[in-house]
Backbone bond lengths (Angstrom), bond angles and torsions (degrees), N, CA, C in turn:
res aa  C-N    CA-C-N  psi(-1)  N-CA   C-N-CA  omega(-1)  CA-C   N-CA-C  phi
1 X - - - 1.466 - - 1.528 108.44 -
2 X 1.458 90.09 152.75 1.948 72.94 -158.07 1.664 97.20 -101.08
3 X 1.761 93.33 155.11 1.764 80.96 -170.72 1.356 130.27 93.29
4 X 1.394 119.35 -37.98 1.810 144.03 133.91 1.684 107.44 -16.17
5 X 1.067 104.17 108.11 2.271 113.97 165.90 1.134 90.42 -66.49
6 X 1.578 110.74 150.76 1.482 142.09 178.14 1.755 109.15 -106.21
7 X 1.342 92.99 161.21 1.471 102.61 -174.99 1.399 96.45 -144.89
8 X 1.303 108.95 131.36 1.544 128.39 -172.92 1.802 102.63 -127.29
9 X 1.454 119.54 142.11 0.611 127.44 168.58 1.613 116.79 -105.31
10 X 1.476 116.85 144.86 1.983 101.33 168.07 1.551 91.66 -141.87
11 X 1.520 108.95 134.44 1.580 112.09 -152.20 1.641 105.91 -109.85
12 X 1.596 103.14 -4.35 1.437 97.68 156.38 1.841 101.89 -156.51
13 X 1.350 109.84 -165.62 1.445 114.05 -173.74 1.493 116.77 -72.94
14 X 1.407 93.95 -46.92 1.585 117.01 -166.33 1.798 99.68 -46.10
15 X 1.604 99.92 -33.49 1.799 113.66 177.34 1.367 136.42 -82.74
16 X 1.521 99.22 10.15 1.583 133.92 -146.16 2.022 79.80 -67.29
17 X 1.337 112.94 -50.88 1.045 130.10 -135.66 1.716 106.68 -88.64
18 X 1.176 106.15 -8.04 1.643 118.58 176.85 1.267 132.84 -119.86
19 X 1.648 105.79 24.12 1.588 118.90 174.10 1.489 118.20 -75.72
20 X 1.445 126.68 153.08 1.629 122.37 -147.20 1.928 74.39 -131.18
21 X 1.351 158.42 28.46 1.332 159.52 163.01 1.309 79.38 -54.69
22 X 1.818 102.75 153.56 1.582 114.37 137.79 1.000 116.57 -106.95
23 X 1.368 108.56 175.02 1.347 109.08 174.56 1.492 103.58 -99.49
24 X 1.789 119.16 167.36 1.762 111.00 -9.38 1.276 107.53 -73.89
25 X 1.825 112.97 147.94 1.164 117.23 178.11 1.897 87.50 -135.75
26 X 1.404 95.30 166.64 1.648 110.56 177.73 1.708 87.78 -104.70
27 X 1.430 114.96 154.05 2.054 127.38 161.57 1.407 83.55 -112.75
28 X 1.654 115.80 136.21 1.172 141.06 -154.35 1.962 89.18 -145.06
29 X 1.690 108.82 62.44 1.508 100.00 -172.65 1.879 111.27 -87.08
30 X 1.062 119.15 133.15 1.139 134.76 174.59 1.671 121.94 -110.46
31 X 1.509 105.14 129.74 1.195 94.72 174.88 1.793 105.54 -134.70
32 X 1.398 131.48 99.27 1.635 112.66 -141.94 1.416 89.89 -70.00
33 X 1.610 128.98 -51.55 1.232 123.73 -141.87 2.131 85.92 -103.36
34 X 1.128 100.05 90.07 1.177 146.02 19.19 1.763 110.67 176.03
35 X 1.664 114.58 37.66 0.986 109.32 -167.92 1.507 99.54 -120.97
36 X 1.498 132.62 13.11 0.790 139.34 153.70 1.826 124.49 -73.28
37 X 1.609 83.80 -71.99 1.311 98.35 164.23 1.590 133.86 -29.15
38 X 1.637 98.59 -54.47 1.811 117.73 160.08 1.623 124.29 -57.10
39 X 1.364 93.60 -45.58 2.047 101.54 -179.70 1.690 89.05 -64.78
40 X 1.350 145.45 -28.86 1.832 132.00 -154.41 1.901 76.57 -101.87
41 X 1.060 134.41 -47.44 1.441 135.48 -174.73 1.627 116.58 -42.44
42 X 1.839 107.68 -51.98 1.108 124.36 179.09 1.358 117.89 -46.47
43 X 1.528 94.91 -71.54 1.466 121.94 174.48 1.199 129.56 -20.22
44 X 1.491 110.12 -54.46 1.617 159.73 176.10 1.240 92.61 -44.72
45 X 1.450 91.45 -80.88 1.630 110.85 -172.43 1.792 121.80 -34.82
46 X 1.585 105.47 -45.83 1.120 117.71 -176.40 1.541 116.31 134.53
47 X 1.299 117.98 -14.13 1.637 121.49 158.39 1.756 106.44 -34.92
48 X 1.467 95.11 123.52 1.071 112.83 151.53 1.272 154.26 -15.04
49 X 1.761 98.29 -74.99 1.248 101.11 158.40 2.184 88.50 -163.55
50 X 0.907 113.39 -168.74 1.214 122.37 174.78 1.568 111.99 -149.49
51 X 1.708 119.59 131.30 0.966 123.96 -150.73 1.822 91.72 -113.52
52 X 0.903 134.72 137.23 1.391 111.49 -173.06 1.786 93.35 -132.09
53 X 1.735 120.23 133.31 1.325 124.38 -179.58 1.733 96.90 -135.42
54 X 1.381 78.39 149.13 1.808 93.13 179.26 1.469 145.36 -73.70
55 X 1.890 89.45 -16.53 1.428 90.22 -169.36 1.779 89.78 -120.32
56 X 1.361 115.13 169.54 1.562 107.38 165.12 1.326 122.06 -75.56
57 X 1.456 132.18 -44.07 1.453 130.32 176.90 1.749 106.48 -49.11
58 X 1.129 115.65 -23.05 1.512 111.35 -165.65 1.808 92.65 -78.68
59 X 1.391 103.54 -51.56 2.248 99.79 178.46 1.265 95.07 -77.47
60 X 1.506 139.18 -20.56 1.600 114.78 155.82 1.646 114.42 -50.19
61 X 1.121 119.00 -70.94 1.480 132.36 173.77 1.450 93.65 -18.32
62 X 1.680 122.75 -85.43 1.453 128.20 -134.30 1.432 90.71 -87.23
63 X 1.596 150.07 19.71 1.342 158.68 -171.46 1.770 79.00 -102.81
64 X 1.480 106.58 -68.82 1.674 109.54 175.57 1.529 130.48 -17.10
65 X 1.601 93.81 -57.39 1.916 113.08 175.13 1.554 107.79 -91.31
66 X 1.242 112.64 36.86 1.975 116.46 176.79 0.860 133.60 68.28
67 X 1.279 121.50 8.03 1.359 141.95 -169.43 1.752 124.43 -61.68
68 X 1.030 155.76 90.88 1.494 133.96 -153.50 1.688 110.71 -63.73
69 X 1.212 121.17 152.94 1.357 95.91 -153.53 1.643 85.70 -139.07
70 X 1.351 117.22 121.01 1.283 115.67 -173.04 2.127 103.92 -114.51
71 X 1.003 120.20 120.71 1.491 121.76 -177.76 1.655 127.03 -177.25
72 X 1.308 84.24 146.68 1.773 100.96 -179.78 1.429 123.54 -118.77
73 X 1.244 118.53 155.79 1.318 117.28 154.10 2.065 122.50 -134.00
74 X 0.666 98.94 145.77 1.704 96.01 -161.77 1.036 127.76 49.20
75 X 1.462 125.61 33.14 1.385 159.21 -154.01 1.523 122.69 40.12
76 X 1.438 102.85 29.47 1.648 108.80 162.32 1.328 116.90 -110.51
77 X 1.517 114.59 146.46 1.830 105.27 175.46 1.340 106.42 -70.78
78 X 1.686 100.85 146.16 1.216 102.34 -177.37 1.859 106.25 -87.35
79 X 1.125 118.83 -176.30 1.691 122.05 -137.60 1.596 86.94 -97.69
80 X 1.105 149.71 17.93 1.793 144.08 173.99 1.520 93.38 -142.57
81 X 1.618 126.35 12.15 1.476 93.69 -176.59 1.714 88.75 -105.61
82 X 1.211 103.09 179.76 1.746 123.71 -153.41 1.817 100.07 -98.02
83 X 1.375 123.42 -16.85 1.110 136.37 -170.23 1.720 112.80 175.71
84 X 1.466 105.43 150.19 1.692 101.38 -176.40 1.246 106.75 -95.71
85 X 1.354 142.42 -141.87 1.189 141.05 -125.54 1.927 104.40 -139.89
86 X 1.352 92.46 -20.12 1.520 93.10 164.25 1.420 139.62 -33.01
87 X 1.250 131.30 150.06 1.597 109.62 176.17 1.379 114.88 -89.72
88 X 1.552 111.10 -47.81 1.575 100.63 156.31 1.326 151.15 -49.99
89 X 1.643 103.37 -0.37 1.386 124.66 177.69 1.659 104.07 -66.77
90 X 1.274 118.01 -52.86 1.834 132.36 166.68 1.472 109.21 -48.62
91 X 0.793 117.06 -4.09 1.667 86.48 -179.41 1.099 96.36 -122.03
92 X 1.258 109.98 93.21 1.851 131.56 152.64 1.293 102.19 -131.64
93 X 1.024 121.76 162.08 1.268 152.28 -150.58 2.022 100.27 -95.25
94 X 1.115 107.85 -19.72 1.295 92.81 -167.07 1.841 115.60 -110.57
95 X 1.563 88.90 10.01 1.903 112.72 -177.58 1.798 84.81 -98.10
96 X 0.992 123.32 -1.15 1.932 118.40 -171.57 1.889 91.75 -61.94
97 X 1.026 121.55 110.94 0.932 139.39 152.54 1.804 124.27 74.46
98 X 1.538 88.50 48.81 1.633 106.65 -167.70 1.855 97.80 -121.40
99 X 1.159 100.29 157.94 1.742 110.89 -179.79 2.025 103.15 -102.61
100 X 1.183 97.36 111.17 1.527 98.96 -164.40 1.818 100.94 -103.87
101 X 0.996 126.04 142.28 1.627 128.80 -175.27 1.495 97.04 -98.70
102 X 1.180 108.32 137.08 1.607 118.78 -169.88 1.774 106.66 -128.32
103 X 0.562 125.51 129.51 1.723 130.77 167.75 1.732 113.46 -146.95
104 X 1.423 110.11 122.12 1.153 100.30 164.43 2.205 116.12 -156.48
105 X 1.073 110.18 -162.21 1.468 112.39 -151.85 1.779 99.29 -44.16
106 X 1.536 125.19 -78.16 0.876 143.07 -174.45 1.717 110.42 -96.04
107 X 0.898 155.79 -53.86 1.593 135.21 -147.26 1.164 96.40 -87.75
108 X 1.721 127.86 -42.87 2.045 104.80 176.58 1.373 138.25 -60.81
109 X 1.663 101.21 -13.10 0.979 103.29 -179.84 1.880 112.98 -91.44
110 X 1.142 81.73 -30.09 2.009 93.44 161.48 1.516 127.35 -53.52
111 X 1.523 101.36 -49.89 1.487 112.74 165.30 2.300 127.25 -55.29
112 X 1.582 79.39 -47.51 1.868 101.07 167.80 1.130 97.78 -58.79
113 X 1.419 128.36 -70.78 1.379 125.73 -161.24 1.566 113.80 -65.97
114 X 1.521 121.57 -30.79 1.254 114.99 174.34 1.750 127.92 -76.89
115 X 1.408 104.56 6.91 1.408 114.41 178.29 1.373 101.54 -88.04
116 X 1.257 114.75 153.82 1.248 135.12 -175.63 1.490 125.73 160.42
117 X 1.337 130.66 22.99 1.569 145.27 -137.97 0.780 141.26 61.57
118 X 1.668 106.90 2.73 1.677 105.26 -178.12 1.932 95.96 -87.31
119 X 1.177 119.16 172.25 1.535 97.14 166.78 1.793 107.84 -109.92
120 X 0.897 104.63 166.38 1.540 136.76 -142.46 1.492 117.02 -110.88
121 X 1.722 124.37 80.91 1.462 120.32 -168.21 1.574 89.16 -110.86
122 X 1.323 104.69 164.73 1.580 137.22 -179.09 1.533 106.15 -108.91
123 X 1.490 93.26 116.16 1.978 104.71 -179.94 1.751 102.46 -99.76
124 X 1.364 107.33 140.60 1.721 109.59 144.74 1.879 98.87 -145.43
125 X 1.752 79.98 -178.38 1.635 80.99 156.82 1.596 131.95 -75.22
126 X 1.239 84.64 -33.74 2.123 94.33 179.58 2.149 96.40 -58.15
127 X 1.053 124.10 -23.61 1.888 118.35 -176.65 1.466 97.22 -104.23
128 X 1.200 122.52 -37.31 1.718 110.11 -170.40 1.298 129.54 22.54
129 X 1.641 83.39 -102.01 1.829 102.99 175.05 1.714 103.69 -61.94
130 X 0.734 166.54 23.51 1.408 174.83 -95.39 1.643 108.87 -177.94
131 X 1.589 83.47 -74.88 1.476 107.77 176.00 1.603 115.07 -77.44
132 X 1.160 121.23 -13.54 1.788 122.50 172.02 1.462 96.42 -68.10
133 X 1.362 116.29 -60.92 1.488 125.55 -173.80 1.351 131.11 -53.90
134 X 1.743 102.84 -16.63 1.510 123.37 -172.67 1.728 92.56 -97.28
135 X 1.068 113.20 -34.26 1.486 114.21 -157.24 1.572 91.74 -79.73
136 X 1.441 141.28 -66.17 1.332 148.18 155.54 1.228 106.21 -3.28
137 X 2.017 111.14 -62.99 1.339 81.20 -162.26 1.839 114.26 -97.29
138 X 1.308 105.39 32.37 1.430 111.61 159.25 1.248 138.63 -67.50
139 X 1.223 86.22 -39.43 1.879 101.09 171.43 1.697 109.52 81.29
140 X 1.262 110.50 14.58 1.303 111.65 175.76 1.540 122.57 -113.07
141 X 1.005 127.55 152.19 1.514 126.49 173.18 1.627 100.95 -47.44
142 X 1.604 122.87 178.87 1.452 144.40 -172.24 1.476 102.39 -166.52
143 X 1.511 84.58 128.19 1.457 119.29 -171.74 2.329 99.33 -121.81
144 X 1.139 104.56 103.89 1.362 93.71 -178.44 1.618 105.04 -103.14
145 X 1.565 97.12 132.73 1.527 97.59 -160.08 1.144 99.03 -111.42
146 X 1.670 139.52 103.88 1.870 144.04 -179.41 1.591 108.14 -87.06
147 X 1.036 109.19 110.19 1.763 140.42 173.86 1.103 110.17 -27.24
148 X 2.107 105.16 -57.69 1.356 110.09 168.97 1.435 111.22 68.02
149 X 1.063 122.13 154.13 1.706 131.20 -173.86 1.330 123.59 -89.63
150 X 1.185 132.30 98.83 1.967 137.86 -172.64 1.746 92.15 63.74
151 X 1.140 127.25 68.01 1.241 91.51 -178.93 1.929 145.29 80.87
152 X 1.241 99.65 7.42 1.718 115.48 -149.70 1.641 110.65 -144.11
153 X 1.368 117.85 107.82 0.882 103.58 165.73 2.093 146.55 -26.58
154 X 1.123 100.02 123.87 1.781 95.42 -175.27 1.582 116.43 -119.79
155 X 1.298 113.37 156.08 1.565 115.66 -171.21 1.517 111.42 -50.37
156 X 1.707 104.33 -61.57 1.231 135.43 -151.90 1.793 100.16 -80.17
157 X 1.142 141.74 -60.65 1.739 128.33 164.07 1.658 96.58 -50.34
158 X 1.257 146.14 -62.09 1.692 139.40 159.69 1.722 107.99 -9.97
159 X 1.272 93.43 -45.17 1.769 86.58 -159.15 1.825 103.39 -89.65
160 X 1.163 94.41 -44.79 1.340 95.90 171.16 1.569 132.19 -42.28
161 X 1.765 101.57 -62.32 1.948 121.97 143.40 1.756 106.12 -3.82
162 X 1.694 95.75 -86.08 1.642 101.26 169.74 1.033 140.79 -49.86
163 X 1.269 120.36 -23.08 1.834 131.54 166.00 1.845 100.35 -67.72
164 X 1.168 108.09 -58.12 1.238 97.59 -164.76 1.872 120.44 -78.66
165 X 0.970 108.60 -24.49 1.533 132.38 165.53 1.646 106.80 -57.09
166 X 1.568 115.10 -54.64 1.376 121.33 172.19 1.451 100.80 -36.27
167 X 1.749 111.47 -89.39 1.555 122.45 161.93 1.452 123.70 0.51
168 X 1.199 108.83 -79.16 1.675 128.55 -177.83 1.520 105.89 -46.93
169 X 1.364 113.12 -41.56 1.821 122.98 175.21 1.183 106.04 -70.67
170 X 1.444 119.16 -67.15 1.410 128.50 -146.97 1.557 118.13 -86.76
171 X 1.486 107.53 -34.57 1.726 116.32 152.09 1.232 124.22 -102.79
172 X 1.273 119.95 -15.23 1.925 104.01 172.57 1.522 124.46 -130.00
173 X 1.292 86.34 32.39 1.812 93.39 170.12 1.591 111.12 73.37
174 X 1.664 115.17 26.95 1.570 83.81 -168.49 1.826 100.84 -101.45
175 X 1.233 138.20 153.94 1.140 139.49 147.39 1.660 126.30 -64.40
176 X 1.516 98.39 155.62 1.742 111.49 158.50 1.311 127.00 -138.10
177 X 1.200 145.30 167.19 1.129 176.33 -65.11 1.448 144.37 85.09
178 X 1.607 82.58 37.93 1.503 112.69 -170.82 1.735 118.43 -146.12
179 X 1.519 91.28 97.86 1.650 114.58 -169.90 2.234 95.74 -31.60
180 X 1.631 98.30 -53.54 1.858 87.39 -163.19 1.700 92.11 -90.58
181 X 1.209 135.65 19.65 1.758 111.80 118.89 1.488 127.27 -67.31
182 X 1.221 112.27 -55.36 1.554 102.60 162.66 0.927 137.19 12.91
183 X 1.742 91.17 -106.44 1.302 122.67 167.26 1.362 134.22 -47.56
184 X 1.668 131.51 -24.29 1.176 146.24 161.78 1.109 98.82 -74.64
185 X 1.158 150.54 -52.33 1.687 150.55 152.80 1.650 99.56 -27.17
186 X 1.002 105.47 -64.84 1.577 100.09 -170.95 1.731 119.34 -43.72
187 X 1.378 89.98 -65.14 1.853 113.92 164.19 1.170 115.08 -31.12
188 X 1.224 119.34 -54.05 1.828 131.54 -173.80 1.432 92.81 -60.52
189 X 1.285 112.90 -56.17 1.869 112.87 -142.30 1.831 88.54 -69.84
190 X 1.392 105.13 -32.81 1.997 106.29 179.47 1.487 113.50 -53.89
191 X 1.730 106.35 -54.23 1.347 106.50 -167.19 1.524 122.47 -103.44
192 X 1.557 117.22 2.68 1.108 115.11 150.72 1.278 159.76 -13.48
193 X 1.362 104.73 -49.74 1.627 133.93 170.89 1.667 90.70 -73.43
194 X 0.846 145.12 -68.08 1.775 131.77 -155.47 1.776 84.67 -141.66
195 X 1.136 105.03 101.43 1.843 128.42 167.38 1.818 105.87 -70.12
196 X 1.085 83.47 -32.27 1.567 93.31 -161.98 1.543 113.97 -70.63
197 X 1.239 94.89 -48.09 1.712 120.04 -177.08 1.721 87.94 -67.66
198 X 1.251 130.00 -96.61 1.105 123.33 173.51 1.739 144.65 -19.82
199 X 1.371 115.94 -20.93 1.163 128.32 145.13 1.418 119.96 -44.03
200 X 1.417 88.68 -62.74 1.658 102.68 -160.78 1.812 117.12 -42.65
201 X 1.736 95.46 -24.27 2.118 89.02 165.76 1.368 112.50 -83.62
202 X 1.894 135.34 20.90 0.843 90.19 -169.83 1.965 104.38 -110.21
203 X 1.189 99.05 133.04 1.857 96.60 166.38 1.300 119.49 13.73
204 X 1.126 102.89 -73.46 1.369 130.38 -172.16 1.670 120.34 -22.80
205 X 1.684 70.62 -69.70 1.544 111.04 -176.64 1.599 115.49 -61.74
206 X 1.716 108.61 -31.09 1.568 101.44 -178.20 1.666 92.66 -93.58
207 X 1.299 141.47 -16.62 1.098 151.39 161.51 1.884 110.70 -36.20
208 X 1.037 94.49 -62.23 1.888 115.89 -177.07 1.821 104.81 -85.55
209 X 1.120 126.11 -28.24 1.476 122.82 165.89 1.495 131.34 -0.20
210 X 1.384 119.28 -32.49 1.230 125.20 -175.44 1.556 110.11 -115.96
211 X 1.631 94.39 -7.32 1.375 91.82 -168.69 1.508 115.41 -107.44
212 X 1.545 112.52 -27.03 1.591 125.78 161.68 1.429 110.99 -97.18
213 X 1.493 102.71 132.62 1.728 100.14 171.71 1.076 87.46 -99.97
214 X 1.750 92.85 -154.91 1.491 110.33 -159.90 1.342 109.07 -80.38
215 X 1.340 117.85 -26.43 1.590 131.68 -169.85 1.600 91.06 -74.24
216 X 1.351 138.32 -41.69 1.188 113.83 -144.43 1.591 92.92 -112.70
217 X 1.098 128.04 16.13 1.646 151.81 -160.34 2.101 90.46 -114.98
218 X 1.700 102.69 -71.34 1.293 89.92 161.90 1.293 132.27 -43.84
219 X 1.236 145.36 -53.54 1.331 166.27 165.30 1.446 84.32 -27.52
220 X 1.389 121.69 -78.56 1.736 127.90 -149.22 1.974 110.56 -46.50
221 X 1.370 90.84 -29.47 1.510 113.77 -172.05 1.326 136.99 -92.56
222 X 1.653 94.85 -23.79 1.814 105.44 175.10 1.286 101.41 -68.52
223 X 1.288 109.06 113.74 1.550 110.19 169.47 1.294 99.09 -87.00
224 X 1.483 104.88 156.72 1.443 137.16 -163.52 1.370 127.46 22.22
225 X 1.382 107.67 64.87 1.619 139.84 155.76 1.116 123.72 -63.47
226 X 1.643 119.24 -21.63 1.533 129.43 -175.47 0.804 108.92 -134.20
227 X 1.189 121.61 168.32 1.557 125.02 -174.75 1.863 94.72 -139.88
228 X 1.496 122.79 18.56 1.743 125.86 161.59 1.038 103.32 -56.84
229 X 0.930 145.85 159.33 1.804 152.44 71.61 1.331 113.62 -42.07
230 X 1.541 131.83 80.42 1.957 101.91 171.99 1.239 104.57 -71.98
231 X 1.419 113.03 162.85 1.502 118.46 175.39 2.018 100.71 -149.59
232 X 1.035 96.59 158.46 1.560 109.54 -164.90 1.366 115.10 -94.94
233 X 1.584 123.26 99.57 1.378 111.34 -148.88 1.808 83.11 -127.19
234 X 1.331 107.29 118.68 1.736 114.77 -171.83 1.525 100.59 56.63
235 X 0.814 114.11 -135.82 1.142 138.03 -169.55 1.962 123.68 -70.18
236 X 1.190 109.00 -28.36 1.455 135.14 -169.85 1.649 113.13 -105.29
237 X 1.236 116.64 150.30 1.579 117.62 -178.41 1.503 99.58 -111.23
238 X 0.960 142.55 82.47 1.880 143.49 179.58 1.669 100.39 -97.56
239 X 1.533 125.54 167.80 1.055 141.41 176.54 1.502 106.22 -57.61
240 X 1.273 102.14 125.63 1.698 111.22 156.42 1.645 113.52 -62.86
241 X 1.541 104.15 146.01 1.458 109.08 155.88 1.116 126.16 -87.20
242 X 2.041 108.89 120.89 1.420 100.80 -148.51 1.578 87.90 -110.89
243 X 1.143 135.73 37.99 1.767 151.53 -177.08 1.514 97.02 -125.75
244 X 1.184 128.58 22.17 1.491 129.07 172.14 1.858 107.47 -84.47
């Protein structure tokens, strides 16, 4: 349809670098397990804003200047940060309206790497429909960028891709011409009916095993629990205006 925004999928980083979008386009980076999911949790919650850096010495550094310092690496907190990477880790009462520094394995470095002028929203399942509705009324193409594991394609940012791509097609007019929309389309429409059951092969997931229960596994999956958009404004990830 002519005139129709596009939706591109890129299913890991290493691919960051060979997307055919024009501009203007929005990067729509997702990372479910689990720093996506947590930054729309925060938000939710009432965090401030969330500052997200790539390397650890840098949230060592800003831990230095008082900063609360929330981070992981191989999905454990590392030993000076203030809280790990969980989403249920945020909701206490005493993060209500504080700017927390976040760094962890895969999604900060997804977020860093996806800057470049395009602007910069945060996907899970808990924002979905949220974020379909925000993206529509942008008026710009969508580029969904999956974090993916070291570098490596993953089931779970894959499946997500397809949930929201479905959306973008099927309620807001958007087109593709992009084989890994497709296919994440495809994936979604399979595991849809039971998300849960279908997770359970992915890497990821036996990867994090000790570290997500079932409660915080549910959480990852209830789609549309929130009604955020974060979006990355300088330096900081704060709530989108979703009355635009």
């Amino acid at each position: 349809m002519a005139g129709s925004k596009t939706v591109e999928v890129v299913l890991a980083p290493g691919l960051f670098t060979s997307f055919i979008t024009e501009k203007p386009y929005v990067v729509v980076v997702v990372d479910v397990f689990r720093a996506t999911t947590s930054i729309c949790a925060a938000l939710d919650y009432g965090v401030k804003a969330i500052i997200p850096v790539k390397r650890i010495r840098h949230a060592r550094f800003l831990k230095r200047l008082g900063y609360i310092v929330a981070a992981e690496r191989g999905g454990k907190k590392v030993r000076f940060a203030d809280l790990d990477n969980s989403a249920t880790s945020f909701f206490q009462s005493k993060f209500k309206g504080k700017e927390i520094v976040y760094s962890t394995t895969n999604g900060t470095k997804a977020i860093k790497r996806g800057a470049g002028g395009s602007e910069i929203v945060i996907g899970s399942f808990v924002n979905l429909q949220a974020l379909a509705d925000w993206l529509k009324k942008t008026d710009k193409n969508v580029l969904i960028f999956c974090a993916g594991w070291k570098n490596k394609v993953n089931m779970e940012d894959t499946l997500f891709a397809g949930a929201l791509t479905n959306l973008l097609i099927n309620q807001h007019g958007f087109t593709t011409e992009c084989d890994s929309a497709k296919m994440s389309k495809h994936q979604w429409e399979i595991a849809q009916k039971d998300i849960i059951s279908y997770i359970e092969n992915a890497s990821h997931r036996n990867r994090l095993r000790n570290l997500v229960d079932d409660e915080l596994l549910d959480y990852t999956f209830k789609m549309n629990s929130s009604s955020i958009v974060p979006i990355l404004k300088g330096y900081k990830i704060v709530p989108a205006k979703t009355d635009q």
